[in-house]
C-alpha positions in Angstrom: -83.8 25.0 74.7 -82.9 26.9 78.0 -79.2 27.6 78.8 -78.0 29.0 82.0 -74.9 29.7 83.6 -73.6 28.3 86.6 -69.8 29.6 88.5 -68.9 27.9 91.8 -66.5 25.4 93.2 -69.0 23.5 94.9 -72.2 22.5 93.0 -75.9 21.9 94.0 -79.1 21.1 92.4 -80.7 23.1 89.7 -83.3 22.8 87.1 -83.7 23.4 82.9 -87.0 23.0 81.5 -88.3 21.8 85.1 -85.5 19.0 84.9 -83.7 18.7 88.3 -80.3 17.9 87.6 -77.6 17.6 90.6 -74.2 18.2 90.2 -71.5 18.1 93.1 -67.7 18.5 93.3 -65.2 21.2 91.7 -66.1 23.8 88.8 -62.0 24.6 88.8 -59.3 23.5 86.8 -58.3 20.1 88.0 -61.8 19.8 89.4 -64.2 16.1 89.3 -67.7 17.0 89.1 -70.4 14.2 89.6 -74.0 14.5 88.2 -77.4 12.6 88.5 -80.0 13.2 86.0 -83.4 11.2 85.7 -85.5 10.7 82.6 -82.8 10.9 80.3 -81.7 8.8 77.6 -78.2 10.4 77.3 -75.3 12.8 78.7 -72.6 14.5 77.3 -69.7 17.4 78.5 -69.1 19.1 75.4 -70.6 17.0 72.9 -68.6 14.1 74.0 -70.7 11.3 75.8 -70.4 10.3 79.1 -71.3 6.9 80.7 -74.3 7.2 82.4 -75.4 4.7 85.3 -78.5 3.1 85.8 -79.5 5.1 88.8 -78.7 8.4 86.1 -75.5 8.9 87.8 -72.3 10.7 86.0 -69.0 12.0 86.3 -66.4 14.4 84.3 -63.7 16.6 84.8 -61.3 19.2 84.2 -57.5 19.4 83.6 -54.7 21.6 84.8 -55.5 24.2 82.2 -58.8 23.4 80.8 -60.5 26.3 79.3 -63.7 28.4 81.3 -66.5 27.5 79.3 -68.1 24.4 78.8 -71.0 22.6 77.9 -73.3 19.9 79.9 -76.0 18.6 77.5 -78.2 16.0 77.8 -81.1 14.6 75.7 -84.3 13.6 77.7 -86.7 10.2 77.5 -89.0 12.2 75.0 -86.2 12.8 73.0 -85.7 16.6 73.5 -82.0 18.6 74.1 -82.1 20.5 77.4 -78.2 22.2 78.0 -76.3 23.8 80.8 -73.4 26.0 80.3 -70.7 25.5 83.0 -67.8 28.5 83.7 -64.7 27.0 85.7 -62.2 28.9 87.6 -58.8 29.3 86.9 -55.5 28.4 89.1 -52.6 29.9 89.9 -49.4 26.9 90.1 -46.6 26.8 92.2 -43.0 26.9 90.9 -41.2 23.8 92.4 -38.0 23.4 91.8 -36.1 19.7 93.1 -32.1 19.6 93.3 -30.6 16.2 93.4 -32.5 14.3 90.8 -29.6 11.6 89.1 -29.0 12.9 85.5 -30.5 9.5 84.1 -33.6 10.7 85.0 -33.7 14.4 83.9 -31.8 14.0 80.3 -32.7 10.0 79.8 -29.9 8.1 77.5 -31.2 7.2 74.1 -30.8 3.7 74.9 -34.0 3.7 77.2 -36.0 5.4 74.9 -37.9 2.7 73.4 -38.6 1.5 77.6 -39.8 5.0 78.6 -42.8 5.1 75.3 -43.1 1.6 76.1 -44.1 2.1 80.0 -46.1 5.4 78.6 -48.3 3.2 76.7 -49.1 0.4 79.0 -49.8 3.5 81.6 -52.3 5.3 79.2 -54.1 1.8 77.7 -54.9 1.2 82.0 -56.2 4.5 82.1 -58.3 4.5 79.0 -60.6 1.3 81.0 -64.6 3.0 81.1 -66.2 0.3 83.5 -69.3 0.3 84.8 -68.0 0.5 88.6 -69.2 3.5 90.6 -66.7 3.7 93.4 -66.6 7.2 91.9 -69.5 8.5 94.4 -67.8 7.1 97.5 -66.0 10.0 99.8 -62.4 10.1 99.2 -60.3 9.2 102.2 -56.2 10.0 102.7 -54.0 7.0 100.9 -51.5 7.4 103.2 -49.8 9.4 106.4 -46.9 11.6 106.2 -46.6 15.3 105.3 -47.6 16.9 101.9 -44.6 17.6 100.4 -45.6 18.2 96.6 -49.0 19.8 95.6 -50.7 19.5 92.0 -49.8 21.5 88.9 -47.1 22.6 90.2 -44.3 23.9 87.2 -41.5 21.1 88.0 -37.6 22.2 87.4 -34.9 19.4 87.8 -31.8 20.6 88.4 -32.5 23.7 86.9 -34.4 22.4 84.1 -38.1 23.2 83.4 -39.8 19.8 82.9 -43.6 18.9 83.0 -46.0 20.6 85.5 -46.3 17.9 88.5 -50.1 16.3 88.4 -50.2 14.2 91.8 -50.4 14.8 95.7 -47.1 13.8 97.3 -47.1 12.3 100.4 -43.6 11.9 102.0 -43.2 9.5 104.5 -40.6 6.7 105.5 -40.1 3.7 102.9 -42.4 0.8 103.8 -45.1 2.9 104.9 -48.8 2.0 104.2 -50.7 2.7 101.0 -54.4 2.5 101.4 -57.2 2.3 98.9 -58.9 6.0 99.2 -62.0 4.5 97.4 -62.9 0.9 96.4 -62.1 -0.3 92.7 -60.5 -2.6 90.8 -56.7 -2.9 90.3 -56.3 -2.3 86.4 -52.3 -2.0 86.2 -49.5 -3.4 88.7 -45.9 -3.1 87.9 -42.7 -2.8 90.1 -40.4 -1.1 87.8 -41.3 1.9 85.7 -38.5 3.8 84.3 -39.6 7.5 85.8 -42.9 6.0 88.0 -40.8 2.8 89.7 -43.6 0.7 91.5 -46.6 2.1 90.1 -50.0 0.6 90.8 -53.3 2.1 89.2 -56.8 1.4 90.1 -60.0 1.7 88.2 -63.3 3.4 90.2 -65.7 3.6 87.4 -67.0 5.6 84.4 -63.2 6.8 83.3 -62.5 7.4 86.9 -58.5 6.2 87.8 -56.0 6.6 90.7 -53.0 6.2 90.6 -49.5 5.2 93.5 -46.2 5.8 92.2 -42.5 5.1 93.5 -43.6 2.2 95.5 -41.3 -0.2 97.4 -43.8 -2.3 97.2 -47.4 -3.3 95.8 -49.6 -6.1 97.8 -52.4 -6.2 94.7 -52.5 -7.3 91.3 -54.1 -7.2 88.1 -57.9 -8.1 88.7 -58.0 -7.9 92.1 -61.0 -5.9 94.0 -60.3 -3.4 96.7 -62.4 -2.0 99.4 -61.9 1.4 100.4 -59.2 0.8 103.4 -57.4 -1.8 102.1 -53.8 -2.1 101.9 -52.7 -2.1 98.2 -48.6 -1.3 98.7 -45.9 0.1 100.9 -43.9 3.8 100.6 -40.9 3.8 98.5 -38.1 5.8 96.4 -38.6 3.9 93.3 -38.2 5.6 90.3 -37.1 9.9 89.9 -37.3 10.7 93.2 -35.0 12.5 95.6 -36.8 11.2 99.0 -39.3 7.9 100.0 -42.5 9.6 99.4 -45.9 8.6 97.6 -46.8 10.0 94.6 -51.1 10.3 94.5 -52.9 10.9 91.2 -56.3 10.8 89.7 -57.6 10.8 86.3 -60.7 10.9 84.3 -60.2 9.3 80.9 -57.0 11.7 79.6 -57.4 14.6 82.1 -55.4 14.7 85.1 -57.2 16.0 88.0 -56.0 17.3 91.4 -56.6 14.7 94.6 -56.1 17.6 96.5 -59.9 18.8 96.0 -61.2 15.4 96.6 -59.3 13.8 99.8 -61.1 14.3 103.2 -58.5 14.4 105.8 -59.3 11.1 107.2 -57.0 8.3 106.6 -58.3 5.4 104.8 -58.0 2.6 107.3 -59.6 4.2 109.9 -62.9 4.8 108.8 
């Protein structure tokens, strides 16, 4: 069993045991990785499996504090363990703080409660889908046009109050604008009216692999449809806790949030 160690935000090819194995995206916190290993009858990221395509393709990544060390392992058509050890880098997070958010929002009444862990677990159950898509691989094209106005994991005060860190790209732009799909996939979740989220539309790209548009004025997909990359999927809104029409842009894999900012190539969606 050979281990190395590799440090870099972006990755390349390397080989254990004479084993090429190619790996490509962000060794950071917030970071998507994709890998492609041949020969092997397995993959996992610290001893958790990960879906592996047919063509050995994989994917994984990193939340907004995920620790530095982990663990690529993978066990090979003969049956043996060959690992790679993996250091990520840390980030240092704005401090954002918003005035003008409506109370309802930053101390909710009791009486929406049981709404809120409702919407929460609809949300989570669309995020949780592990198909065998692979939309994942595709470049990563802008949503939407308008000015960054929120960055990812930023620490989030309301009012004055410390809330959540923030885990999406904002996009500000006029209410009605266009929302484009940034990759293909498959629209998993499609709802109007989310207590904090408003419209809030969430598409599946493959092996845990989710984005997800929030305070929507509108959404032009539903449940089961397929998207190409570049098509229109929903309109710009205020929907939701917002103080301003812009889009909120997020990606997940499985549970951990990751930052669109490392993956979006400044090239707007529909114009390819």
């Amino acid at each position: 069993m050979l281990k190395s160690l590799l440090s870099a935000l972006v990755l390349a090819t390397f080989s254990v045991n004479s084993l090429a194995v190619e790996l490509k995206g962000h060794l950071t916190q917030g970071g998507l990785v994709t890998g492609k290993l041949s020969d092997v009858q397995s993959v996992s990221l610290n001893d958790i499996p990960l879906k592996l395509s047919k063509n050995g393709d994989f994917v994984f990544g990193f939340g907004r504090d995920a620790k530095a060390n982990h663990t690529l392992s993978w066990i090979d058509t003969s049956g043996k363990k060959h690992t790679q050890n993996l250091i990520i880098t840390k980030r240092d997070y704005n401090i954002d703080k918003i005035t003008g958010v409506a109370k309802k929002y930053v101390s909710p009444p009791k009486s929406v409660s049981e709404r809120i862990s409702r919407e929460a677990v609809a949300v989570r159950n669309a995020r949780a889908v592990n198909s065998d898509l692979t939309y994942f691989l595709d470049p990563v094209l802008k949503p939407a046009q308008g000015r960054i106005s929120g960055v990812y994991g930023s620490q989030r005060y309301f009012n004055g109050e410390p809330r959540r860190a923030h885990f999406g790209l904002d996009i500000a732009n006029k209410i009605g604008s266009p929302v484009y799909a940034p990759i293909g996939g498959t629209v998993v979740f499609a709802e109007p009216d989310l207590y904090y989220s408003g419209g809030t539309l969430i598409l599946d790209h493959g092996h845990g692999i989710t984005s997800t548009y929030i305070h929507l004025s509108k959404l032009d997909v539903n449940v089961g449809d397929k998207v190409k990359q570049g098509n229109k999927v929903a309109e710009i809104g205020a929907t939701g806790r917002v103080t301003g029409p812009h889009l909120d842009w997020r990606f997940n894999w499985k549970g951990e949030r990751l930052d669109p900012g490392l993956l979006m190539q400044d090239t707007l969606a529909n114009k390819k």
